[in-house]
Structures are given as structure tokens and as C-alpha cells.
mmCIF file of the N, C-alpha and C atoms, coordinates in Angstrom:
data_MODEL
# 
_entry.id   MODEL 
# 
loop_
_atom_site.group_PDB 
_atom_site.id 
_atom_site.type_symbol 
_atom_site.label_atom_id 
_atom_site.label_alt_id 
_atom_site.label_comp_id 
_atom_site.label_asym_id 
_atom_site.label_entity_id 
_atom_site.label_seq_id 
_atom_site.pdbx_PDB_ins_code 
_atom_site.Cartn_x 
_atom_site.Cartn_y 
_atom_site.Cartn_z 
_atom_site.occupancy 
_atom_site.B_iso_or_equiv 
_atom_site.pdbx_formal_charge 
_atom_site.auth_seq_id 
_atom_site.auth_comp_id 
_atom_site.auth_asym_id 
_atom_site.auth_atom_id 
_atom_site.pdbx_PDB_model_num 
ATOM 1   N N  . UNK A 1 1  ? -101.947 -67.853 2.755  1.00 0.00 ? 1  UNK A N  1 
ATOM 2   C CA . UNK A 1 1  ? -101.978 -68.605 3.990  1.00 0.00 ? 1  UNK A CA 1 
ATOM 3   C C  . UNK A 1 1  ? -103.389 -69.153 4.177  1.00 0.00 ? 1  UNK A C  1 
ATOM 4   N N  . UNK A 1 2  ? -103.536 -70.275 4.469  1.00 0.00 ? 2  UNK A N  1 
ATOM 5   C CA . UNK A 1 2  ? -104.756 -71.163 4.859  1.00 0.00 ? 2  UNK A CA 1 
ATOM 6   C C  . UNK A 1 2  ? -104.960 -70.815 6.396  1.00 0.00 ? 2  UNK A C  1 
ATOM 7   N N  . UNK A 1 3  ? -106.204 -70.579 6.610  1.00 0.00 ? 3  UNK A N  1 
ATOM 8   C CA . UNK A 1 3  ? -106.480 -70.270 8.170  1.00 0.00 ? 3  UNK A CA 1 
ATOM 9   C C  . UNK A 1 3  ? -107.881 -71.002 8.528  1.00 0.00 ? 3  UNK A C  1 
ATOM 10  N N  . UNK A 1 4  ? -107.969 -71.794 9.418  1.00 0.00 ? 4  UNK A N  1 
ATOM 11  C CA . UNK A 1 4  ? -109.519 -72.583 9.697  1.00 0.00 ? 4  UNK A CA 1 
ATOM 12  C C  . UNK A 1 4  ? -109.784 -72.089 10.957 1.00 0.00 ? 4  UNK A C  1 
ATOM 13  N N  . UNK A 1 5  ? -111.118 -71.875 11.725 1.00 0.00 ? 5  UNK A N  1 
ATOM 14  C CA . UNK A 1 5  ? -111.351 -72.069 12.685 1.00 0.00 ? 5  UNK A CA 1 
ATOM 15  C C  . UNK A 1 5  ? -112.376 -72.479 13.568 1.00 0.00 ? 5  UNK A C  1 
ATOM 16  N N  . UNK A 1 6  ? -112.846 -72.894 14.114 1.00 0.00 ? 6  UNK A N  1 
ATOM 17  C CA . UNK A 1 6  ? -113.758 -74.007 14.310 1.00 0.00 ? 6  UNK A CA 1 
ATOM 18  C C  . UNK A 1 6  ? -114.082 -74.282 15.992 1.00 0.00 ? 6  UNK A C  1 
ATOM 19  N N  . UNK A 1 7  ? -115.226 -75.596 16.168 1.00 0.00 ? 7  UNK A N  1 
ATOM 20  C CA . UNK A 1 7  ? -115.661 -75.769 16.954 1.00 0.00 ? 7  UNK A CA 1 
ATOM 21  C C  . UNK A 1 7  ? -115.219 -77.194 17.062 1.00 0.00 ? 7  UNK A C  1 
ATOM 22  N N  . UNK A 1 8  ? -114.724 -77.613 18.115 1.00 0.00 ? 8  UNK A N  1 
ATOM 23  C CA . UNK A 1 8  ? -113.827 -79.097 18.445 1.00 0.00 ? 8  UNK A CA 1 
ATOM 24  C C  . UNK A 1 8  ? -114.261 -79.656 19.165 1.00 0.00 ? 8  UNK A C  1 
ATOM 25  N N  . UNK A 1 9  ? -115.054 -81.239 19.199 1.00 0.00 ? 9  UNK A N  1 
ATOM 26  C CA . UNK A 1 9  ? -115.620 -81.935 20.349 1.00 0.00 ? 9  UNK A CA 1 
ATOM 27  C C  . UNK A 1 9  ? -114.788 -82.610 20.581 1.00 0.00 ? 9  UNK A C  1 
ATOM 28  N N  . UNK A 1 10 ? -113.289 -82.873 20.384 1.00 0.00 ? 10 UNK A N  1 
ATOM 29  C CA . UNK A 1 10 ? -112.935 -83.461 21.241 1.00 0.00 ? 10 UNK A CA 1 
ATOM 30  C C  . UNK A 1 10 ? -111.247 -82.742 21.551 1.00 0.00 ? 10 UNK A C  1 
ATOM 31  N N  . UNK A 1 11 ? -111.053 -82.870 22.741 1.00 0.00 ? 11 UNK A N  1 
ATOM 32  C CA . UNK A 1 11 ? -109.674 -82.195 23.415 1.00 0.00 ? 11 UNK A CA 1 
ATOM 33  C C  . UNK A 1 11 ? -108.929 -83.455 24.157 1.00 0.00 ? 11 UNK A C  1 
ATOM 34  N N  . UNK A 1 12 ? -107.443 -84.205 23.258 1.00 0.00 ? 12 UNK A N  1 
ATOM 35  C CA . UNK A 1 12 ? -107.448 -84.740 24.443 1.00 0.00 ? 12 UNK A CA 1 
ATOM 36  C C  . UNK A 1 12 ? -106.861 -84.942 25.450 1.00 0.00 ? 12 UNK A C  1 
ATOM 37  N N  . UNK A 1 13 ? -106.199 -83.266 25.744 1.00 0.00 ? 13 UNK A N  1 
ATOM 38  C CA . UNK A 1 13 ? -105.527 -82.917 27.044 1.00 0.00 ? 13 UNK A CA 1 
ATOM 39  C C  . UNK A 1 13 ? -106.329 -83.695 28.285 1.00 0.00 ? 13 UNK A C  1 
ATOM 40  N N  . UNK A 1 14 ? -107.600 -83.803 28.441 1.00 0.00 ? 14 UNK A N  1 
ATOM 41  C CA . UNK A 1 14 ? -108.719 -83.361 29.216 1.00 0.00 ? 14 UNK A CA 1 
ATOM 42  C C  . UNK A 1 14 ? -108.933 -84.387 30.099 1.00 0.00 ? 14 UNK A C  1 
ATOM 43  N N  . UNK A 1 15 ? -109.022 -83.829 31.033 1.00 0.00 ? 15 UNK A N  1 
ATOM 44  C CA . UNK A 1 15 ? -109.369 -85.693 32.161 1.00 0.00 ? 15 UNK A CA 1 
ATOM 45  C C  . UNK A 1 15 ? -110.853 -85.454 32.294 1.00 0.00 ? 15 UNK A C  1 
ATOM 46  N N  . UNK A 1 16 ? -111.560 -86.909 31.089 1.00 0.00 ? 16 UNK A N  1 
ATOM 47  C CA . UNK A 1 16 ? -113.074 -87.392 31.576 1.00 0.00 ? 16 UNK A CA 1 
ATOM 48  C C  . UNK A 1 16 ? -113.052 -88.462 31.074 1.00 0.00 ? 16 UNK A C  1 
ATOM 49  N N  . UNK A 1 17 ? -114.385 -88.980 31.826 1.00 0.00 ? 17 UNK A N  1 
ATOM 50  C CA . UNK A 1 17 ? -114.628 -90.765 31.526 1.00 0.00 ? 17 UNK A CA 1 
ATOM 51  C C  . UNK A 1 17 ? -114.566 -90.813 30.167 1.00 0.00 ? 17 UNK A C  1 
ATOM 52  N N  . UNK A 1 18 ? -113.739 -92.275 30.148 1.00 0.00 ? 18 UNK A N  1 
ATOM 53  C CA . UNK A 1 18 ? -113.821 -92.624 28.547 1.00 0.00 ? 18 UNK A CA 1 
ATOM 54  C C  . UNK A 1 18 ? -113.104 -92.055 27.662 1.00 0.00 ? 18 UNK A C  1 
ATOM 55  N N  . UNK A 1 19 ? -112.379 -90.839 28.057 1.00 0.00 ? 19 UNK A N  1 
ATOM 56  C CA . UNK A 1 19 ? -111.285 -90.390 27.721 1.00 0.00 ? 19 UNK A CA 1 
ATOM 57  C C  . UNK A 1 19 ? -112.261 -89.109 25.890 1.00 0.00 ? 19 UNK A C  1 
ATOM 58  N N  . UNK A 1 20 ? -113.511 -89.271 26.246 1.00 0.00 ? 20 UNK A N  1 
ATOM 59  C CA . UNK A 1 20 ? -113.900 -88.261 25.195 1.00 0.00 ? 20 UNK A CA 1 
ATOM 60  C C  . UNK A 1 20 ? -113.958 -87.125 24.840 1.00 0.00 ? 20 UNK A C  1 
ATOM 61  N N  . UNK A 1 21 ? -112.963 -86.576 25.892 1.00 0.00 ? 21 UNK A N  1 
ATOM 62  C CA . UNK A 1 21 ? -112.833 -84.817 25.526 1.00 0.00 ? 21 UNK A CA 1 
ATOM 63  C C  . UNK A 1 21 ? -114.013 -84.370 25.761 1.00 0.00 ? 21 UNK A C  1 
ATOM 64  N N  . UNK A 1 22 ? -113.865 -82.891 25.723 1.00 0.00 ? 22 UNK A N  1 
ATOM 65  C CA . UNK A 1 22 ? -114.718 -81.817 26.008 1.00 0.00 ? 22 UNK A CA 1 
ATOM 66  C C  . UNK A 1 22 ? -114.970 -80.784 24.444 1.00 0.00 ? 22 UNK A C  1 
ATOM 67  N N  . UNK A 1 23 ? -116.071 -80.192 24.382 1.00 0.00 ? 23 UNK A N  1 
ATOM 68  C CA . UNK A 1 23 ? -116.415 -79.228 23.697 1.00 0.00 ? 23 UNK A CA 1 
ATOM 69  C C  . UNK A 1 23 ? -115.179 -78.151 23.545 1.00 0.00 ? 23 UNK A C  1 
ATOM 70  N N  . UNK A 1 24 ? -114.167 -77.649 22.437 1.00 0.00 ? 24 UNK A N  1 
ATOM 71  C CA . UNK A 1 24 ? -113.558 -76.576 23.074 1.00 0.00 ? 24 UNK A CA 1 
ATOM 72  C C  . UNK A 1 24 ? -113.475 -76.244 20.981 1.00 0.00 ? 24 UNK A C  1 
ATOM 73  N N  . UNK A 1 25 ? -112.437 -75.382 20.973 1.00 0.00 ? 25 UNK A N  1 
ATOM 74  C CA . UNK A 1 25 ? -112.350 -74.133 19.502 1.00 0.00 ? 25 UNK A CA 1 
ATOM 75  C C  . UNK A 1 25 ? -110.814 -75.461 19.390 1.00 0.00 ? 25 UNK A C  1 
ATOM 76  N N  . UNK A 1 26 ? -110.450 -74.970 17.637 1.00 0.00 ? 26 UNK A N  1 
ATOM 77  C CA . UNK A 1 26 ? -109.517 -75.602 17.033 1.00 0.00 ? 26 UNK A CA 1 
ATOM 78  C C  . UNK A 1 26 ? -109.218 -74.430 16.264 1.00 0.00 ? 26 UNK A C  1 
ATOM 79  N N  . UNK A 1 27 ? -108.152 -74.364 15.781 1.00 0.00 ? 27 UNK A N  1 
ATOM 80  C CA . UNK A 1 27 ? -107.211 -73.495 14.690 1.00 0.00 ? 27 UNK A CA 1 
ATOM 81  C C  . UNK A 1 27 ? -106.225 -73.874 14.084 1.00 0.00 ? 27 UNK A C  1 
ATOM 82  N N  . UNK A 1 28 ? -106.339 -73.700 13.034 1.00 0.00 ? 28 UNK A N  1 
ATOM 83  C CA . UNK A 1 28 ? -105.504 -74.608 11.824 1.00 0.00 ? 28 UNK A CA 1 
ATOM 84  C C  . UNK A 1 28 ? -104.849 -73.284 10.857 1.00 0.00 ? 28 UNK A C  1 
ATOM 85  N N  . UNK A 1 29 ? -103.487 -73.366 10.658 1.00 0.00 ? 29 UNK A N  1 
ATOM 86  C CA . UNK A 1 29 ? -102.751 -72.214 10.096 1.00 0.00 ? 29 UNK A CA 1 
ATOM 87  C C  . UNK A 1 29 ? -101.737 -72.772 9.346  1.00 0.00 ? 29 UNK A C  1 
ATOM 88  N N  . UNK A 1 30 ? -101.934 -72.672 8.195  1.00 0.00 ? 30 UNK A N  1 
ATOM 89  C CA . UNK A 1 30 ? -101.067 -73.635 7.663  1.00 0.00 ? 30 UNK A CA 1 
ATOM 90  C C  . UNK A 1 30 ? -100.355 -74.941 7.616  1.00 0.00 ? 30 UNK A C  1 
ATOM 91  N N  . UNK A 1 31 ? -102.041 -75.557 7.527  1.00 0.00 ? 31 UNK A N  1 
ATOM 92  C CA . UNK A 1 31 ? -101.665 -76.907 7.727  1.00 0.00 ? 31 UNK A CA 1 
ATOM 93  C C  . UNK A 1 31 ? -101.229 -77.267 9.082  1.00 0.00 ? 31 UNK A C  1 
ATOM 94  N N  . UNK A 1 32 ? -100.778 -76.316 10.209 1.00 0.00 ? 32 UNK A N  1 
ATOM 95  C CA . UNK A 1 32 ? -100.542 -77.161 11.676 1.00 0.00 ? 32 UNK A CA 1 
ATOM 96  C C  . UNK A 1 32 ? -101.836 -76.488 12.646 1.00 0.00 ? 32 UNK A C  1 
ATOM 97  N N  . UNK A 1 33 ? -102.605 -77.951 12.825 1.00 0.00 ? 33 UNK A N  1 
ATOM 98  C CA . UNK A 1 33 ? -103.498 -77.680 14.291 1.00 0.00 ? 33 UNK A CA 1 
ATOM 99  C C  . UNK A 1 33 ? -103.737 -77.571 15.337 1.00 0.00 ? 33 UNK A C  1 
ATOM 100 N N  . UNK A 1 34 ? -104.502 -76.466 16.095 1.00 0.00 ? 34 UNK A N  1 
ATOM 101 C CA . UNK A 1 34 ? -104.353 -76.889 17.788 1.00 0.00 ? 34 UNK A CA 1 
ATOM 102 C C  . UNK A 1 34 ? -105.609 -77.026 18.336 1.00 0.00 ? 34 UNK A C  1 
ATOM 103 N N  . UNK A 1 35 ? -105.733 -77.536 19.146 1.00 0.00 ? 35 UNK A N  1 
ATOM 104 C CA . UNK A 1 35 ? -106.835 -78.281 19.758 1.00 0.00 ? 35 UNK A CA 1 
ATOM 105 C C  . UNK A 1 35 ? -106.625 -77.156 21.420 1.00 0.00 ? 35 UNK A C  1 
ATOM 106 N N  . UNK A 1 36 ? -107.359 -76.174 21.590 1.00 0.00 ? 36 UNK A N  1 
ATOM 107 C CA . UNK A 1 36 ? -107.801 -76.074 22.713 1.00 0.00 ? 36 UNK A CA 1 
ATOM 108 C C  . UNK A 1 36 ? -108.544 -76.185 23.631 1.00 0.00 ? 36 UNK A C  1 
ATOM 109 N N  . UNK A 1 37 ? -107.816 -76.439 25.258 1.00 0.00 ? 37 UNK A N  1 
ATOM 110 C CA . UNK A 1 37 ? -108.422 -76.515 26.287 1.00 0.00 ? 37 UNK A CA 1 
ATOM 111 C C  . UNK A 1 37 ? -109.678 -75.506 26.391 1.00 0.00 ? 37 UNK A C  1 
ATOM 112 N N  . UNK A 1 38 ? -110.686 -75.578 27.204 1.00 0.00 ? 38 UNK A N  1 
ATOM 113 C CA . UNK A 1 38 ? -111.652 -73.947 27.092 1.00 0.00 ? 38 UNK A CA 1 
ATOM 114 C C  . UNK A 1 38 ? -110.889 -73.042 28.052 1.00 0.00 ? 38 UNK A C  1 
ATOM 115 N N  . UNK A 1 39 ? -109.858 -72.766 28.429 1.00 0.00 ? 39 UNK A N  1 
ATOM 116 C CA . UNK A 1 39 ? -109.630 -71.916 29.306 1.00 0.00 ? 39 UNK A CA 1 
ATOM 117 C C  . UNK A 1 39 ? -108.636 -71.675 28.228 1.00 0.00 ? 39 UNK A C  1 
ATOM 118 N N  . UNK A 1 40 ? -107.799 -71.714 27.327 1.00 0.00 ? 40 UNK A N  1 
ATOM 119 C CA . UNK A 1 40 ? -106.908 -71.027 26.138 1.00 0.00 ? 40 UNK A CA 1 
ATOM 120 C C  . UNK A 1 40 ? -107.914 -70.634 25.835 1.00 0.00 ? 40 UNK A C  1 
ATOM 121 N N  . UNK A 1 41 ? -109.223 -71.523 24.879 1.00 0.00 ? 41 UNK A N  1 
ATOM 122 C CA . UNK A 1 41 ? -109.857 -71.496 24.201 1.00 0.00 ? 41 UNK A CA 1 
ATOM 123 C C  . UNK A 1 41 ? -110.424 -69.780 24.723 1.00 0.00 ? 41 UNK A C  1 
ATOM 124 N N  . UNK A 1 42 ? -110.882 -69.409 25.711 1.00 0.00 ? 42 UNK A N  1 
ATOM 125 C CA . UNK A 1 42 ? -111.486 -68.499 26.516 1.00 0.00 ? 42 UNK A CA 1 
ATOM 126 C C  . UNK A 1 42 ? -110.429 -67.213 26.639 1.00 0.00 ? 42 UNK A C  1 
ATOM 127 N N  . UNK A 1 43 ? -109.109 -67.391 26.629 1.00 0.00 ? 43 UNK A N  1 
ATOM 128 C CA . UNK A 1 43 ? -108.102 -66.023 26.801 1.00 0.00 ? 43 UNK A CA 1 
ATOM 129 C C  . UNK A 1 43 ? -107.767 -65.841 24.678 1.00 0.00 ? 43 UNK A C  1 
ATOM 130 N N  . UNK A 1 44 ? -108.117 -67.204 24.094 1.00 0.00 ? 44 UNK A N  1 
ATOM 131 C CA . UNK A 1 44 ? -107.603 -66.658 22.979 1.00 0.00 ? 44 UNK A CA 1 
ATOM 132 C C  . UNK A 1 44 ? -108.748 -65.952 21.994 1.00 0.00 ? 44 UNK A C  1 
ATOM 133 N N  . UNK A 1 45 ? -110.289 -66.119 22.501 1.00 0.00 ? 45 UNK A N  1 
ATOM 134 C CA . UNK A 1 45 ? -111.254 -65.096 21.722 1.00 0.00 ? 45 UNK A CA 1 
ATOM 135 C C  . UNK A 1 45 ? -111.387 -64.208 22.345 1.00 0.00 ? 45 UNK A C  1 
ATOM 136 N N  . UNK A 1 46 ? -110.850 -64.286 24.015 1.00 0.00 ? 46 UNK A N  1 
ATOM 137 C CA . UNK A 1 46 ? -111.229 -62.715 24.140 1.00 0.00 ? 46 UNK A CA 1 
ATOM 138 C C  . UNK A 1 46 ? -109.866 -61.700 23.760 1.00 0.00 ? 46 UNK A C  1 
ATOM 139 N N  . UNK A 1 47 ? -108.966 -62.372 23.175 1.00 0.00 ? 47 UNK A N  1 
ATOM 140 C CA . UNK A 1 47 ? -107.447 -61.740 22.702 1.00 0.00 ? 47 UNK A CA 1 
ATOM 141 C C  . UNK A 1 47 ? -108.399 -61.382 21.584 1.00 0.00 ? 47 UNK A C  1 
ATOM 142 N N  . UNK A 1 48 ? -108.879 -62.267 20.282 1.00 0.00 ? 48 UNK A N  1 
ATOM 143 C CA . UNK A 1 48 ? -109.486 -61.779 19.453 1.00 0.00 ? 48 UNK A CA 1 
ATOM 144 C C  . UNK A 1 48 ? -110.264 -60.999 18.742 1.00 0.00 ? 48 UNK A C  1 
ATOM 145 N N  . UNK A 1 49 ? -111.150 -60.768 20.319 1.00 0.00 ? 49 UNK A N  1 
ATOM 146 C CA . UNK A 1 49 ? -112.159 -59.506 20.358 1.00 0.00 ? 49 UNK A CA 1 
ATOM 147 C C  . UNK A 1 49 ? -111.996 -58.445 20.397 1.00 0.00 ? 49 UNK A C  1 
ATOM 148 N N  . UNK A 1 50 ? -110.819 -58.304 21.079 1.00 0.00 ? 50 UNK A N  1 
ATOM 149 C CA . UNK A 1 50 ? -109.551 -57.351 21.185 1.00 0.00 ? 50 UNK A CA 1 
ATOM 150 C C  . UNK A 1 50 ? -109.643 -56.056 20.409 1.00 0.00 ? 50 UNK A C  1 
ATOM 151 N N  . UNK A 1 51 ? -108.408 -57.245 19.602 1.00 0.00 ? 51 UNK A N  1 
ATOM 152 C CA . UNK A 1 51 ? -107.918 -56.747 18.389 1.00 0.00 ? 51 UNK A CA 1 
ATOM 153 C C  . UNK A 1 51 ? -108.622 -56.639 17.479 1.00 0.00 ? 51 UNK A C  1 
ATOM 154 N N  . UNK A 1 52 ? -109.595 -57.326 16.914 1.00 0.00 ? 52 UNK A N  1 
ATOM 155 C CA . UNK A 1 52 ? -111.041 -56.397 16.417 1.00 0.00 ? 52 UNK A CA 1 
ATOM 156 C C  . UNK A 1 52 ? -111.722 -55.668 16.692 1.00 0.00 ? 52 UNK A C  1 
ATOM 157 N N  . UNK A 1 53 ? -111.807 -55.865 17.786 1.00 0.00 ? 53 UNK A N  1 
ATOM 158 C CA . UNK A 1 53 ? -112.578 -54.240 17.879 1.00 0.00 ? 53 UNK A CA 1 
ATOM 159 C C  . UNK A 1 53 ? -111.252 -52.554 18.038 1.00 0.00 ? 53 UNK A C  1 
ATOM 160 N N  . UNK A 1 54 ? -110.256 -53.102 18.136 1.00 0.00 ? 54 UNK A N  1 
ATOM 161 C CA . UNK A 1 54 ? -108.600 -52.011 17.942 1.00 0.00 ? 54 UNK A CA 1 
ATOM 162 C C  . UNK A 1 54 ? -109.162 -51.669 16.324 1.00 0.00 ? 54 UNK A C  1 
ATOM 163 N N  . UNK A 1 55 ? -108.893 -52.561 15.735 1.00 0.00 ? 55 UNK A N  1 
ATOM 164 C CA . UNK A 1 55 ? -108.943 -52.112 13.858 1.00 0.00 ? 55 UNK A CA 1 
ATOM 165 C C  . UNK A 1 55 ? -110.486 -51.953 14.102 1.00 0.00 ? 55 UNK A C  1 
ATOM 166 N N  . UNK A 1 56 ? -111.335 -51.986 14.427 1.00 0.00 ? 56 UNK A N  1 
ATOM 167 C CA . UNK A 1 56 ? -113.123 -51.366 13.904 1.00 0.00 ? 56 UNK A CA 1 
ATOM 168 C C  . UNK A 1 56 ? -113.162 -52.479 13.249 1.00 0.00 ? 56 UNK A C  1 
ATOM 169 N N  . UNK A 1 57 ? -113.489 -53.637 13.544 1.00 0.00 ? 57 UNK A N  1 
ATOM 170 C CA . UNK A 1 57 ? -113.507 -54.989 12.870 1.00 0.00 ? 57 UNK A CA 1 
ATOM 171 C C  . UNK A 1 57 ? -114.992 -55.594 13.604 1.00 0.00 ? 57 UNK A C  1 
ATOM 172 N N  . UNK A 1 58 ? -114.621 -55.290 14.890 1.00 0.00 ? 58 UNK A N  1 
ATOM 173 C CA . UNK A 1 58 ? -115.746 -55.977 16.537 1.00 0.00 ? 58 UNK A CA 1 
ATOM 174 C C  . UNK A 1 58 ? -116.200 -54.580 16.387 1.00 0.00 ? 58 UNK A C  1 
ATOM 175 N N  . UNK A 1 59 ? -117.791 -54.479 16.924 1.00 0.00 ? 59 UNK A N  1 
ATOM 176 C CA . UNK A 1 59 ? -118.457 -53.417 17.793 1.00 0.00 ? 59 UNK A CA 1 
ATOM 177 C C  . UNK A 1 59 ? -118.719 -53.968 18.986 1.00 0.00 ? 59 UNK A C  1 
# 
């Protein structure tokens, strides 16, 4: 399985001038991507932190 994850300047759920998105995280899993808002973006690393630190992965 291919897994990316990353830093995304542009979102374009997002209402701002010019329509250029905001700063938010991307994740790519087999070939399909998502572009998150920062408030996913924000419940899905702290889901992440989680569960790494459950397995001794996070301190």
C-alpha cells in the first residue's frame, strides 16, 4: 500500500479572497487524495497521536 502525507496550501472547501485556500495536511492512500479543512486536519493528528502513543510509537 502507498501512503503520502503532507502539508497542503491549498483547500478548496474554504471561503477566501481569490478563492486560494488555506494552509491545511493532505493524505494520499492508494492513489485516492484528501485535502483537509484544519479543523479535520486538527481531530485527525490528534486521532494520530493517539494511537501512537497506544502502540509506544508517540512519547
Amino acid at each position: 500500500m502507498d501512503v503520502e502525507f503532507g502539508r497542503s496550501s491549498f483547500y478548496s472547501g474554504c471561503q477566501t479572497p481569490a478563492g486560494l485556500g488555506q494552509d491545511s495536511i493532505y493524505l494520499t492512500v492508494g492513489g485516492k487524495t484528501v485535502i483537509m479543512d484544519l479543523a479535520t486536519a486538527k481531530r485527525f493528528v490528534e486521532a494520530a497521536i493517539s494511537v501512537g502513543q497506544y502502540h509506544g510509537l508517540v512519547e
